[in-house]
N, C-alpha and C positions, 0 to 999 in steps of 0.2 A: 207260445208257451215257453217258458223261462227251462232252459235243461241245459246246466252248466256242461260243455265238455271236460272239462279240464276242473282241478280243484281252484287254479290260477285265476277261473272264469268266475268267479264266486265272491266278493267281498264279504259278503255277511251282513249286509246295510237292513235288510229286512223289508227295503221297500214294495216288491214283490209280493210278498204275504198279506200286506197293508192295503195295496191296492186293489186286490184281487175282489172283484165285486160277489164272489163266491164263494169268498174264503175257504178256497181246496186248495191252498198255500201252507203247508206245515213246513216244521224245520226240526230235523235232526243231527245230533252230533255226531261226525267222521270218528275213527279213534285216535286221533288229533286233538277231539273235543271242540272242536269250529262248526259251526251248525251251518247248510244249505237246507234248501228247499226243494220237497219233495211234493209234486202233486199229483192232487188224487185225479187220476182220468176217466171216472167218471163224473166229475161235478164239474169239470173245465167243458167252457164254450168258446176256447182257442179265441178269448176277444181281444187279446194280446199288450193289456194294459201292462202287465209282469215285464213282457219285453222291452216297453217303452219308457220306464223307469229305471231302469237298471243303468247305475255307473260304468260297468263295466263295458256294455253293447254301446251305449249311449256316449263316448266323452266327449268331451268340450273341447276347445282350444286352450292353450296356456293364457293367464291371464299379469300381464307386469302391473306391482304396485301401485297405488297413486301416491303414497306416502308411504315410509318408515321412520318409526321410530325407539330410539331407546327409553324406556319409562318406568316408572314408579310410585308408587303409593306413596303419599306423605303421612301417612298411619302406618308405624313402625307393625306396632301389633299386630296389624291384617298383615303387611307383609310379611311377617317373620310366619302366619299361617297359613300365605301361598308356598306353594311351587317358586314363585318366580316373581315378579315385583308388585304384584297383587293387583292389577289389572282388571281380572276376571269377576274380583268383590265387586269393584268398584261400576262396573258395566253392568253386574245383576241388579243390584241394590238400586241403579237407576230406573231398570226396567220395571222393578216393584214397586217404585216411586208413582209411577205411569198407569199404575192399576195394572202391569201385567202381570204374566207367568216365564218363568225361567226354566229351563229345561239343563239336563246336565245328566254326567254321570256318578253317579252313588252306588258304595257299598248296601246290601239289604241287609236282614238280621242273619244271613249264615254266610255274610262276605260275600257272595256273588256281586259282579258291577251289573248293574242296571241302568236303565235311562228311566230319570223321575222329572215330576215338575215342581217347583215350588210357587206359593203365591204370597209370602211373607219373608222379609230379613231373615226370622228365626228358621226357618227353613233352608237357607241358603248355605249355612254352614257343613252340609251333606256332601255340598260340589269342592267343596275346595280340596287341595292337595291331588299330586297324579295319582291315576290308576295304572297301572303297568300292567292291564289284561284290557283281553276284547270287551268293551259290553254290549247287554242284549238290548235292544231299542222298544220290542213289545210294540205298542200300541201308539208310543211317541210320536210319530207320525202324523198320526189319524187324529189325536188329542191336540196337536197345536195347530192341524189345520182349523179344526173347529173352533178353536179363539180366534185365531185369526179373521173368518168368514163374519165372526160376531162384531170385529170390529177392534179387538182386544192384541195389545200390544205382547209381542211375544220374541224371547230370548233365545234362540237355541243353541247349544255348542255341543260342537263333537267334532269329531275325526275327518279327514278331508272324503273319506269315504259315503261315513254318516249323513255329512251337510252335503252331499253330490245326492245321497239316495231322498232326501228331504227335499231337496229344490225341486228333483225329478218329479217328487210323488204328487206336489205343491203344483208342480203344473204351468206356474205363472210367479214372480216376482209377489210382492205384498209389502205395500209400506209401512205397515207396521211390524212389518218381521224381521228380525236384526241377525242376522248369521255368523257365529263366531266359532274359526276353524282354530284346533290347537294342531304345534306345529308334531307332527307323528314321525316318528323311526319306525313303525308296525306297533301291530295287535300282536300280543303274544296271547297263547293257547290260556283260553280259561281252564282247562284238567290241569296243565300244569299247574296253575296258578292253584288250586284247587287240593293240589297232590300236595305242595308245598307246603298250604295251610293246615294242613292233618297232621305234616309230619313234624310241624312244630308246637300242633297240639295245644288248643283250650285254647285258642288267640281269641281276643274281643274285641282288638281296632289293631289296625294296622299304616303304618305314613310312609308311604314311600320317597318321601324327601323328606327325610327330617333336618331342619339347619340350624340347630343349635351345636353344629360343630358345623357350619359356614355352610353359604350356598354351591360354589365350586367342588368344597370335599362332604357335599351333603352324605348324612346315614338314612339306614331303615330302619325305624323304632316300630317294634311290637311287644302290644298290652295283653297280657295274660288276662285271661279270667279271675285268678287272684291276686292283681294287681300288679304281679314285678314286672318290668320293661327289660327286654333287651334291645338293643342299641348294638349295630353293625356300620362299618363304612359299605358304602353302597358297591363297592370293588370287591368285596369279603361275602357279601352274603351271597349267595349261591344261587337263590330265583335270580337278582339283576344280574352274576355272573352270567347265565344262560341266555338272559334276554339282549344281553351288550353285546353277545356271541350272534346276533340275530339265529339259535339253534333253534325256537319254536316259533316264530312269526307266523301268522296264517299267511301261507301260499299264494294268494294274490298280492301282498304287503309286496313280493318281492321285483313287481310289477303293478305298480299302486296305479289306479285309473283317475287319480283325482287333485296329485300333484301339482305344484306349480300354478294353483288358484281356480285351476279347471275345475274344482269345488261349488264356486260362486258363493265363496263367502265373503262379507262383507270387512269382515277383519281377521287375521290372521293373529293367535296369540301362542309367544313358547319365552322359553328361556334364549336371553341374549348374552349366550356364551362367548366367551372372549372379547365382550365388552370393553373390558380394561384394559386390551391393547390400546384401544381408539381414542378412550375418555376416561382416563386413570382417577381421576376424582368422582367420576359419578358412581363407578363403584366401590362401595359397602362391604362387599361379601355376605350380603343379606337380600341378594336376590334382583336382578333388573332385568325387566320384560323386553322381549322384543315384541313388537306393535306393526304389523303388516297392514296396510288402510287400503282396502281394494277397489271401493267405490263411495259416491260421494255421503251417501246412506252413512257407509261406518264413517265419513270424515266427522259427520255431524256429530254423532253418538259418540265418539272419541276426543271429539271436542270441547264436548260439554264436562269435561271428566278435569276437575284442580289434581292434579299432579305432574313428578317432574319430567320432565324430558327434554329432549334431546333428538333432534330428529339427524336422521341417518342417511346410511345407503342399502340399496339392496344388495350388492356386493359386497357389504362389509358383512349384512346379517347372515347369505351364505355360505361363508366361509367356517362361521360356528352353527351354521346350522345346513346341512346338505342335502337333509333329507325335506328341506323344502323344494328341492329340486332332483334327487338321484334317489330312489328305490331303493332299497336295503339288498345286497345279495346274497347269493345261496350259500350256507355255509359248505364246502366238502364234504362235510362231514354229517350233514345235515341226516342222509339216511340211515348212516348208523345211529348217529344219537337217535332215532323213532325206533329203530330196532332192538337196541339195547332199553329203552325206556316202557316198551313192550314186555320187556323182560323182569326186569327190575324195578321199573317208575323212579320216582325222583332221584334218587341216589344217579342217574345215569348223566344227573344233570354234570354232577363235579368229577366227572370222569370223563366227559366228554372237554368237558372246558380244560382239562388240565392235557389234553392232549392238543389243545389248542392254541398254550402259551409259548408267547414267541420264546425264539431263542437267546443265549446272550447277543450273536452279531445282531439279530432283529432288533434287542430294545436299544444297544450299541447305536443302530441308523435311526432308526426315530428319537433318541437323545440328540444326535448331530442335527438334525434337520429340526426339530425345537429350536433349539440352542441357534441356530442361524434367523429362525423365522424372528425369533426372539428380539435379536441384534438387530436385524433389518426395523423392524418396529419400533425399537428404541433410537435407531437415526431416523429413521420420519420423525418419531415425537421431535427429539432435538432439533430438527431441518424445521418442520412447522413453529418451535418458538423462536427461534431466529429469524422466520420472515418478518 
């Protein structure tokens, strides 16, 4: 029977509930707003499926690349509607191609992130752009294994969490099932996410990258119900202030079970920040993916894909990206901010963060150590066009 000790012991993946042939698996939210699972003991027969899915009890070994790459959509306008170099279109749309269903995360009609499926293009535009909260998986689970069993080709992506609780619940491998992990810094708290959206009141869609003021210094635009937009750099607005803070990550994030490809995904998709050190002409400021290719599965499926690239290293891609490999840690300050936000709610966010802005010597050392990494990088490029 699944009985987290610890909050730490808990991803939230839902595979537990899914599995449970009894379904005495519910899930409620902490005052955190992170849902675990609570069962009822009388309808358990301790047959210990719960246990045997679970990422957390269960992890894998770390798994290295078969490939990286840098990439992109040669369809300006998907990518300027990804996240990242629009990848993620381009691998749905195939699967829709195939007669399947794509699985993903989507806002519903009161904002909540949810796990939907689509089985049409038109449909697909739900998944696009990041969500910067946990979401709920429901039923997802249970739902693609059943395409799957029929024969039906199927897309899933989520968190390295999500696609560890999905392999687990799955049982076995399935060639028609394509697993694409996006790269995660943590789940931040759905209440917050939730507090935020109240307190700015009447919102109807929300983008948490929006790049019409570039990919690097992307904002967050939010559409009122009566149409006006506000437009924030993503440093200004106060939920990604807290989330960059890692001050509400769920509790396991900060010891993630599923890192470093232990997932079993097939392909690995984020943004390939600092790109431009490496291959100053491939980036745009409109956004270039990094492309993690774990098995031969996603080489296929990544193959099939006309777009441009650039293949890589995996030390080049963790360098901009860490948290494919290092866990997010605990902020200091981490119980006071739940303390104060107990008290007050959102507003605890920009008081918390503003005690947590470095100092002048602090941004003093991080401008130095830029400024060199900088230099250093610009004699590699120079040393490489001289060979």
């Amino acid at each position: 029977m699944v009985n987290p000790k610890t909050k730490s012991d808990c991803c939230g993946c839902e595979a537990c509930g899914q599995v449970c042939p009894r379904r005495c698996i519910d899930f409620s939210a902490d005052g955190e707003g992170f849902l675990y699972p609570k069962v009822n003991l009388e309808l358990c027969v301790n047959c210990g499926l719960c246990e045997r899915v679970c990422p957390v009890i269960n992890q894998a070994n770390p798994v290295l690349p078969r490939s990286v790459f840098a990439a992109k959509s040669k369809l300006l306008p998907e990518r300027m509607a990804s996240s990242s170099g629009g990848i993620f279109p381009l691998l749905a749309k195939n699967a829709i191609a195939r007669g399947g269903a794509v699985f993903g995360a989507a806002f519903d009609e009161n904002l909540n992130v949810r796990h939907s499926h689509a089985e049409t293009e038109a449909q697909l535009s739900a998944f696009s752009g990041s969500k910067y909260v946990q979401s709920r998986i429901g039923n997802s689970f249970r739902l693609a294994a059943d395409f799957l069993k029929t024969g039906r080709f199927v897309l899933f992506s989520g968190t390295p969490c999500q696609i560890s609780g999905l392999k687990k619940f799955l049982g076995k491998d399935y060639e028609n099932l394509l697993a694409v992990e996006v790269v995660c810094h943590g789940a931040p708290s759905p209440k917050v996410f939730g507090d935020y959206i109240s307190a700015v009141r009447s919102v109807k869609r929300i983008c948490f990258k929006d790049k019409s003021t570039g990919w690097k210094k992307y904002s967050v635009s939010i559409e009122s119900a009566d149409g006006t937009e506000l437009r924030q750099p993503m440093r200004d607005n106060p939920y990604m202030q807290g989330f960059l803070k890692d001050l509400y990550l769920r509790p396991s994030c900060h010891a993630c079970p599923a890192r470093e490809g232990k997932s079993g995904a097939d392909i690995i998709l984020g943004d390939f920040w600092g790109v431009g050190n490496y291959y100053p002409k491939f980036d745009d400021d409109k956004g270039v993916s990094l492309v993690i290719v774990n098995s031969e599965k996603g080489e296929k499926y990544f193959g099939e894909l006309d777009v441009e690239k650039i293949e890589t290293s995996y030390e080049k891609a963790l360098r901009g990206n860490p948290a494919l490999k290092v866990s997010a840690k605990i902020p200091k300050l981490r119980g006071e901010f739940w303390n104060l936000y107990e008290a007050e709610g959102f507003p605890a966010v920009e008081k918390i963060v503003a005690k947590m802005r470095p100092t002048k010597l602090q941004r003093a050392i991080v401008f130095v150590k830029r400024r060199i990494l900088f230099l250093k990088n610009a004699i590699c490029r120079i040393a490489r066009r001289g060979a």
